[in-house]
C-alpha positions in Angstrom: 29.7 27.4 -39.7 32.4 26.4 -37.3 32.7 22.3 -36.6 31.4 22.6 -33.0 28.7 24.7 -33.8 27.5 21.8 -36.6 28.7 18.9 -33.8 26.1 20.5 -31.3 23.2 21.2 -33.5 23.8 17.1 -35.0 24.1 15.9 -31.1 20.3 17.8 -31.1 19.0 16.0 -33.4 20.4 12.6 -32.5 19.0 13.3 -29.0 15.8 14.2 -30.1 15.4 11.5 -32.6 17.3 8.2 -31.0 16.3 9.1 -27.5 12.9 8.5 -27.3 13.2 5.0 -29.8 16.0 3.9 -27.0 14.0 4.3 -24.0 11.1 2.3 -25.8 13.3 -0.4 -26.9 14.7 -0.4 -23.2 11.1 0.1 -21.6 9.8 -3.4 -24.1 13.4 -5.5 -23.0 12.9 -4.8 -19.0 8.8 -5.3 -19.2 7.1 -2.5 -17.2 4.9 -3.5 -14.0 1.2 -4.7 -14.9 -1.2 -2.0 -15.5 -4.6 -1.3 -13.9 -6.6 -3.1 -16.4 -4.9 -6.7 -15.1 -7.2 -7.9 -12.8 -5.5 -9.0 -9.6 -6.5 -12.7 -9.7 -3.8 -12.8 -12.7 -1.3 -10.7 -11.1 1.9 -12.8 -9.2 1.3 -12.8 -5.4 4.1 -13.3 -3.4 3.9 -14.9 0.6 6.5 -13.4 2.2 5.6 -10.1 4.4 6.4 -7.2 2.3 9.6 -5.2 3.4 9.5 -1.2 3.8 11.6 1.1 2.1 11.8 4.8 3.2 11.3 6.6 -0.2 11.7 10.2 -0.2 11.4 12.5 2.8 10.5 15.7 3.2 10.8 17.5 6.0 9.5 20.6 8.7 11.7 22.9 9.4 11.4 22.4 13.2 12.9 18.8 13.3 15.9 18.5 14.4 18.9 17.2 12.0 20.3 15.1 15.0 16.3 13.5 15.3 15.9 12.9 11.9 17.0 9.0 11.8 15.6 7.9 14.9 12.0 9.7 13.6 12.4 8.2 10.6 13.5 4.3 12.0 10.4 4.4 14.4 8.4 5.7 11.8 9.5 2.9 9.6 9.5 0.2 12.6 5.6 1.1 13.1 4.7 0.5 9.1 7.0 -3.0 9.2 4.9 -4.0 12.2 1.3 -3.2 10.6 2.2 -4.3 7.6 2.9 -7.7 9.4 -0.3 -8.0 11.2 -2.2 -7.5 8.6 -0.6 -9.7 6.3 -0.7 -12.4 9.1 -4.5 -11.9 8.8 -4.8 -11.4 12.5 -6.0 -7.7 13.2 -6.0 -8.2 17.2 -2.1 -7.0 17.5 -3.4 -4.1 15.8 -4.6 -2.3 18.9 -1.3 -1.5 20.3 -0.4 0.3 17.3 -3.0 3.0 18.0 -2.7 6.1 21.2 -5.9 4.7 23.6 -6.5 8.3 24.0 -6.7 9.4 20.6 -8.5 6.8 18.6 -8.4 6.4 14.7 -9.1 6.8 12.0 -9.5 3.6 9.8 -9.8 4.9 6.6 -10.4 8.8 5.6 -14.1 9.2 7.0 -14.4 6.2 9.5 -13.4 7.4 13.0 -13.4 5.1 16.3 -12.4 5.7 19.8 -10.0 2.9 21.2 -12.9 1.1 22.8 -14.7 1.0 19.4 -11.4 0.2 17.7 -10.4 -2.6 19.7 -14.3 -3.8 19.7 -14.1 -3.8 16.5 -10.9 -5.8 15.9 -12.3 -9.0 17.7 -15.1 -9.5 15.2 -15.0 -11.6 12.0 -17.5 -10.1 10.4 -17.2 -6.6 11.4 -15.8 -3.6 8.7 -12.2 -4.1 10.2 -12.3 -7.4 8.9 -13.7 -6.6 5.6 -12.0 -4.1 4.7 -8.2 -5.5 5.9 -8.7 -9.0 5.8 -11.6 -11.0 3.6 -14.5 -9.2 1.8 -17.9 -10.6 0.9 -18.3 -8.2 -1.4 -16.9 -9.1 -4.7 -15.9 -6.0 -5.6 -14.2 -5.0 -2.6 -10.2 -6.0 -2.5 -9.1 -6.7 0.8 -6.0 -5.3 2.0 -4.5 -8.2 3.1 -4.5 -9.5 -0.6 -3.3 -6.1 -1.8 0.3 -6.9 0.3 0.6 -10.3 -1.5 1.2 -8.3 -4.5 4.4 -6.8 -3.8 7.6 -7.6 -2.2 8.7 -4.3 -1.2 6.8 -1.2 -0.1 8.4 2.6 -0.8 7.0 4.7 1.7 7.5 8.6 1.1 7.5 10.3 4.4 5.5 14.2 4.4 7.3 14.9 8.2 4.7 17.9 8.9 6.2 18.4 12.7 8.3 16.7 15.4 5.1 14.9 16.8 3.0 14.4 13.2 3.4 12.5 9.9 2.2 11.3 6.5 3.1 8.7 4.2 2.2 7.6 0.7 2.9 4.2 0.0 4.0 2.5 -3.1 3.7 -1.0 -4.2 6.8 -1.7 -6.1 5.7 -4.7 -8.1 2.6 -3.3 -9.2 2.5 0.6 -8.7 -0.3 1.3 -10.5 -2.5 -0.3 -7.5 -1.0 1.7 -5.0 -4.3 3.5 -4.8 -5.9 0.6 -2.9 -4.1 2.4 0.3 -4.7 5.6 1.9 -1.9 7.8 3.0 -1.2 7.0 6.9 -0.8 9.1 9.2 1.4 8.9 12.4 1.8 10.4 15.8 4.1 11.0 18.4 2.9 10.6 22.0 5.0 10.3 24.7 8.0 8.0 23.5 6.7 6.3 20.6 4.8 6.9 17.5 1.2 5.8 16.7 -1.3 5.5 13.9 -3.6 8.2 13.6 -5.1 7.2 10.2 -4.4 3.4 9.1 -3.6 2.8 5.2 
């Protein structure tokens, strides 16, 4: 058997043997992010307004190249600015992120139309509220608490047209309760960019 031939098989079976002990020993020295089983009153919360980072992107066909940045700058504007108000724990902002003429849709089932919507923003003890800002239920997590748990956001951008997209967002301190959020949804009216579906 020729030396290269026994060099590669040995490199196999260093790969396959060190490898994996390595990435544990590196995985144990870094500490991973808290799992799902922490519960959140134990987990660090941080005060300052979470930033948002464009993750991956993926895009339609019919955009543009030369578009691209600007989409994806407005896109991220918008999700900076919502993440803001509701961090600040004041919802009534919220109304200019939404096209009057469309409504939205505040979680996946829950539709209102703008007059509903911004009804709805005013009150303290209405679902808005609740859900975003403070619960009475103890099993509910508001949202607002959720963003005090990270300080940065990944936001992986599904660009389904010119005028229409999704995101899936990722706390970076604590991914595993990225799940608290639903996938936005943005569209493109006029000039500017709007949420459809709020996370």
């Amino acid at each position: 058997m020729s030396y290269s031939r026994r060099y590669s098989r040995a490199k196999g079976r260093w790969r396959a043997t060190w490898a994996p002990i390595l990435l544990v020993i590196l995985w144990s020295m870094c500490g991973e992010p808290p799992g799902p089983d922490v519960p959140i009153a134990e987990l660090p919360h941080y005060d300052e307004v979470p930033e948002i980072e464009i993750g991956r992107v993926r895009w339609s066909e019919d955009v543009p190249e030369a578009e691209r940045a600007e989409l994806l700058r407005q896109v991220q504007g918008r999700l900076e600015e919502l993440v803001g108000i509701v961090h600040s724990g004041s919802l009534v902002d919220m109304a200019r992120l939404i096209d009057p003429d469309r409504g939205v849709f505040v979680d996946y089932k829950a539709f209102r139309d703008n007059d509903a919507f911004v009804s709805e923003l005013r009150r303290s003890d209405g679902y808005m509220h609740d859900f975003f800002i403070e619960s009475d239920d103890p099993d509910r997590v508001p949202l607002r608490e959720v963003l005090h748990l990270t300080r940065s956001i990944r936001a992986d951008i599904f660009v389904e047209s010119q005028d229409q997209c999704e995101v899936e967002l990722t706390l970076e301190d604590v991914p595993s309760r990225s799940y608290f959020f639903n996938n936005p949804v943005l569209v493109k009216s006029g000039d500017s960019w709007y949420f459809y579906r709020l996370f």
